[in-house]
N, C-alpha and C positions, 0 to 999 in steps of 0.2 A: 413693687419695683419689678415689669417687666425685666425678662430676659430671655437666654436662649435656652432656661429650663432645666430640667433633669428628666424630660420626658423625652420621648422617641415618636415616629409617625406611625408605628404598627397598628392596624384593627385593634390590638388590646390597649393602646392608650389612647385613641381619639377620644372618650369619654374624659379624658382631664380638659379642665378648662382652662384658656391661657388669658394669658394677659397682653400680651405681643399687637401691634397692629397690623392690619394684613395692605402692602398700598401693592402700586404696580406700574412699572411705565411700557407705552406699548406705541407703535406706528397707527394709534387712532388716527381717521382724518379730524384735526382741532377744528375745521371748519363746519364737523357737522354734517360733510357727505359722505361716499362712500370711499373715497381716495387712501384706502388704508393703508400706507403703505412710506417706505423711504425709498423717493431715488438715490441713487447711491452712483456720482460721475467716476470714471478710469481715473484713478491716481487717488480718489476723494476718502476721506476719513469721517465717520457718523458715530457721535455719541448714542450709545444705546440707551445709556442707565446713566446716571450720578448721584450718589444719596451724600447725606452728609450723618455724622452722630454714628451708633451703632445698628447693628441689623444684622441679617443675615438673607441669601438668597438660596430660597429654593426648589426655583424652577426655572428653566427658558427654553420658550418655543420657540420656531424660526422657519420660515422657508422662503427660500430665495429662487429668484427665475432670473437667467438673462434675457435683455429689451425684446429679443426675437424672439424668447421661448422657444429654443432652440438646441438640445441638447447634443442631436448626433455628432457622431465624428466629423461631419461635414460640416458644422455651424464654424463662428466667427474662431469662439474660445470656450470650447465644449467640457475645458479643465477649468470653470470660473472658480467651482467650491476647493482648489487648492492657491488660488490663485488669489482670494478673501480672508485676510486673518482675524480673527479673535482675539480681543487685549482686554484682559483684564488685571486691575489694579487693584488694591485693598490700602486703608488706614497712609493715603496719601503719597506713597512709593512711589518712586521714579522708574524703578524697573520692573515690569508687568510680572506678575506670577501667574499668566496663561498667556501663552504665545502660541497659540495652533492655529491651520485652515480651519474653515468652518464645519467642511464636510468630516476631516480626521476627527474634528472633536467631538462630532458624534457619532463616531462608532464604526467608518467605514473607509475605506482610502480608496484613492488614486479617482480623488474627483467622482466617484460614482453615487448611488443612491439604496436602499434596499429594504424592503420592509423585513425589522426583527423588534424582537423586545428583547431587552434585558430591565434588572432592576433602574441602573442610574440611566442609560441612556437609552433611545427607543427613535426608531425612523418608521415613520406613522404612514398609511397609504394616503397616495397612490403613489405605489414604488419609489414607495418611502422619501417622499417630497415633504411628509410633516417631520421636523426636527425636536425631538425633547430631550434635557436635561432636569434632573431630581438631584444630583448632587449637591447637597448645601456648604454654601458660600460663605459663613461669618465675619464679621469686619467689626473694627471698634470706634474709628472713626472719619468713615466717610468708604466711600468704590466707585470707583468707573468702569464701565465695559464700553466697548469701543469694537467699531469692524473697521476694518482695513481695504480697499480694493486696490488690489496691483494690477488689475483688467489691464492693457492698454485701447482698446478697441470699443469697449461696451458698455452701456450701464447696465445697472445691476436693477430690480425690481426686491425688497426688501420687506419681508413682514416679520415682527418682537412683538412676544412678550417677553419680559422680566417681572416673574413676581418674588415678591421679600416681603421680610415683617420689621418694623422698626423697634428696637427694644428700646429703655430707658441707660443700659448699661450694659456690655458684654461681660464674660465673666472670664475668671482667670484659665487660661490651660487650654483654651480652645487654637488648633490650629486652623493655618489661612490654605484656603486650595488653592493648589497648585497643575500646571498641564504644561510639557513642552513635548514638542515633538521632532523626532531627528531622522536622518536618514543615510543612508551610506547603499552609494549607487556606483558599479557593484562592491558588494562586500568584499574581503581583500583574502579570495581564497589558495589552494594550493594548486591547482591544474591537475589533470589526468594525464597528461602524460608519462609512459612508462604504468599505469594502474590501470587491473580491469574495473568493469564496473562495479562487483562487488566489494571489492579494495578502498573505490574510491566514494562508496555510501558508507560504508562501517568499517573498516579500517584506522586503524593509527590510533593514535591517542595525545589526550590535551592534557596536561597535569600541571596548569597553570590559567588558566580562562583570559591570557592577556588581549588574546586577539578575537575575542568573543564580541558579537553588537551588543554594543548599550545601551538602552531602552532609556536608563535612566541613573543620572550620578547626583549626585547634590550630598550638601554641608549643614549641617545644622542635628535640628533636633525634631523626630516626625513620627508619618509612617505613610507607607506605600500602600496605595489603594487599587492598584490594579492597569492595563496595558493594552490597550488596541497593537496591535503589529501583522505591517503588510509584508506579504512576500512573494512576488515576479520572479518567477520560476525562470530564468537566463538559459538554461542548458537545453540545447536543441539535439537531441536526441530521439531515438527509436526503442533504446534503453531503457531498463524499467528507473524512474525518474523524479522518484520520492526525494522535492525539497527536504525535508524533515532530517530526524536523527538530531539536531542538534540539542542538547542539554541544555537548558537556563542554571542559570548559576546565581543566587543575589550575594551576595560582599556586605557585611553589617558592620559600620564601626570598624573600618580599616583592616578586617581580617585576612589572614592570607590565604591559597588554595589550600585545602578544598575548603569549600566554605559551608557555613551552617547551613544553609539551603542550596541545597545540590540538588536536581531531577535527574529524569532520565531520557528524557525527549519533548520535542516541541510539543506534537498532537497530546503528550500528556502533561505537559504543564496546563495546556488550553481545556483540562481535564475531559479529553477526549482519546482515540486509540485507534490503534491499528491502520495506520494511515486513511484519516477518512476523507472525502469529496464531499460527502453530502452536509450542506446547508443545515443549522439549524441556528436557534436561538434558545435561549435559558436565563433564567434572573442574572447568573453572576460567570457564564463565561457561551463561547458561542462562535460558528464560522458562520459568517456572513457572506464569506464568496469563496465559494469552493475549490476557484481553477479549470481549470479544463482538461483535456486527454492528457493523460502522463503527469499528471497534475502540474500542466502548463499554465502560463497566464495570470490572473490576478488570483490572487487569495488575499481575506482578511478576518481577522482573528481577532476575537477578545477573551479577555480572564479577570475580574474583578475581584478583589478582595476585601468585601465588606464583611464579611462573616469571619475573618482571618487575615486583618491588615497587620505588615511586616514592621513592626517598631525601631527605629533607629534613635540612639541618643547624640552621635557624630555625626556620620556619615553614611551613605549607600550609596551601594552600584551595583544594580539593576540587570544582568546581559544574562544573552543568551547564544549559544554556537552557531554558525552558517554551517549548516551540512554537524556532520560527526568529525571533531576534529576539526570545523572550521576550514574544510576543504573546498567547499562550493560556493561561487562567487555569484548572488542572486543579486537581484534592488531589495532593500530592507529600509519600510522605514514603517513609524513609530510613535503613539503618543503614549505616555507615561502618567500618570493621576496620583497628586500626595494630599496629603496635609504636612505642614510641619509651622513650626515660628519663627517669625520671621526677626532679624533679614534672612533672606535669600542669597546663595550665591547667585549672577546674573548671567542669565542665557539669552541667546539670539537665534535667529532663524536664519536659515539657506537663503538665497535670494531667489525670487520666483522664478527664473530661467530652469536652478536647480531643483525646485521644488515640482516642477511636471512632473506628470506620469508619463510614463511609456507607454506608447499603445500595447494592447492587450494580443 
């Protein structure tokens, strides 16, 4: 009796032998040429994937160009990868357990592109136009994946894979992935007025996390696997002008302040420090865009927790402070990664007017 195993993908267990079958659906041209690809019309919806039975995915490539291969600021709709959603569905659900752009869901915001690796998710060159996901997907019976375009102006030029394996039966206990992504543009801070600048970076105090960004809220029974999170540095200043200082805070099971998981600042939840700029990547956490002078401009961040996912039996929520004390009013948005079982409470998405970026 295939299944989803008791093994793992490490170097030390690839010597076990499975039983699973490996299939895959992809943008081959079925005619046999070289036309690899799905157009994909403004307003149009493309099934990726549909399995029926049980399975499990895990992997999906992806790179998309708009018609004119044309990215700069100057092109039609130079934001298409926010403007593209990802849907996916598990064991026949009406309401998606992945609702992100295509470009947030793999690892990077505000429409842009960038070569890093980490473990689950990886933007391949050239400047990170190849898209991968390793995250695995299990289902018990049946999934759809599905892209979205809200273009109004362009098509889209589209290339999938999706590979999975079909088992005979899933097995009991395994949770369904999850991804949504949210945004709060700007955050709802306190102003500087009356505060110098030292006041108004570390200063005051929260002893309640009410007005904290939430990354991530949900009902049920799970655990949290980790958080891309953008942050558009707003404040135009000369001033020294460290986004940062905010604390994450997670809420397990209805708990009240302070909660079992307290930190002590952004750059070190991102298990990084001292306020850094510089770009890097790592299996399981990493900045991908570093911001500019004053650490103005785009930044984006990830922290993954496969080695250390946060177990919930009710409920979680997810945040973390704008500024120290929630004083600093940035763009902040956000994709959140679980497992838990389902149902789902139901989430939705901004509508793509509100889903741009601001220029950089």
């Amino acid at each position: 009796m295939s299944g989803y195993g008791d093994f793992g993908s490490s170097l030390r267990d690839l010597p076990r032998l499975r039983s699973s079958r490996r299939r895959r659906t992809s943008s081959w041209d079925r005619s046999g040429g070289n036309d690899d690809r799905l157009i994909l019309e403004p307003g149009g919806t493309a099934t990726l994937a549909e399995m029926s039975g049980a399975g499990c995915v895990n992997h999906v490539w992806i790179t998309v160009a708009n018609e004119h291969m044309d990215r700069t600021p100057n092109s039609i709709e130079p934001d298409f990868l926010r403007r593209l959603l990802l849907k996916m569905c598990w064991d026949g659900e009406k309401e998606p357990s992945v609702l992100v752009p295509v470009g947030d869901f793999f690892g990077v915001g505000y429409a842009r592109t960038k070569n890093f690796v980490s473990a689950p998710l990886q933007m391949s060159p050239e400047s990170g136009k190849s898209f991968n996901c390793f995250f695995h997907m299990p289902f018990a019976d049946g999934a759809r994946i599905e892209v979205v375009s809200e273009l109004e102006h362009e098509k889209v030029l589209f290339y999938y894979y999706v590979d999975y394996e079909e088992f005979d039966r899933l097995e009991e206990g395994l949770g369904r992935f999850h991804a949504q992504w949210r945004r709060e543009n700007p955050t709802d801070g306190a102003g500087e007025e009356g505060r110098g600048n030292e006041e108004f970076l570390f200063g005051g105090e929260n002893v309640t996390g009410e007005s904290n960004y939430t990354i991530l809220e949900a009902e049920g029974r799970g655990h949290y696997i980790g958080c891309v999170l953008n942050v558009h540095n707003l404040r135009e200043t000369n001033l020294w002008n460290w986004y940062g200082e905010g604390d994450d805070m997670i809420f397990i099971d209805g708990e009240e302040w302070p909660p079992s998981l307290h930190g002590t600042g952004t750059e070190d939840y991102f298990n990084t420090a001292w306020c850094p700029q510089e770009e890097y990547s790592a299996p399981y956490h990493g900045i991908t865009l570093g911001g500019g002078d004053n650490w103005g401009g785009h930044v984006s961040l990830y922290r993954f927790h496969v080695e250390d996912p946060v177990p919930f039996e009710r409920s979680i929520r997810v945040t973390i402070e704008h500024g120290h004390a929630n004083k600093r009013s940035d763009d902040y948005s956000s994709v959140a990664y679980w497992y838990q079982a389902e149902p789902h409470s139901p989430f939705s998405i901004l509508p793509v007017e509100q889903r741009i970026p601001r220029p950089e």
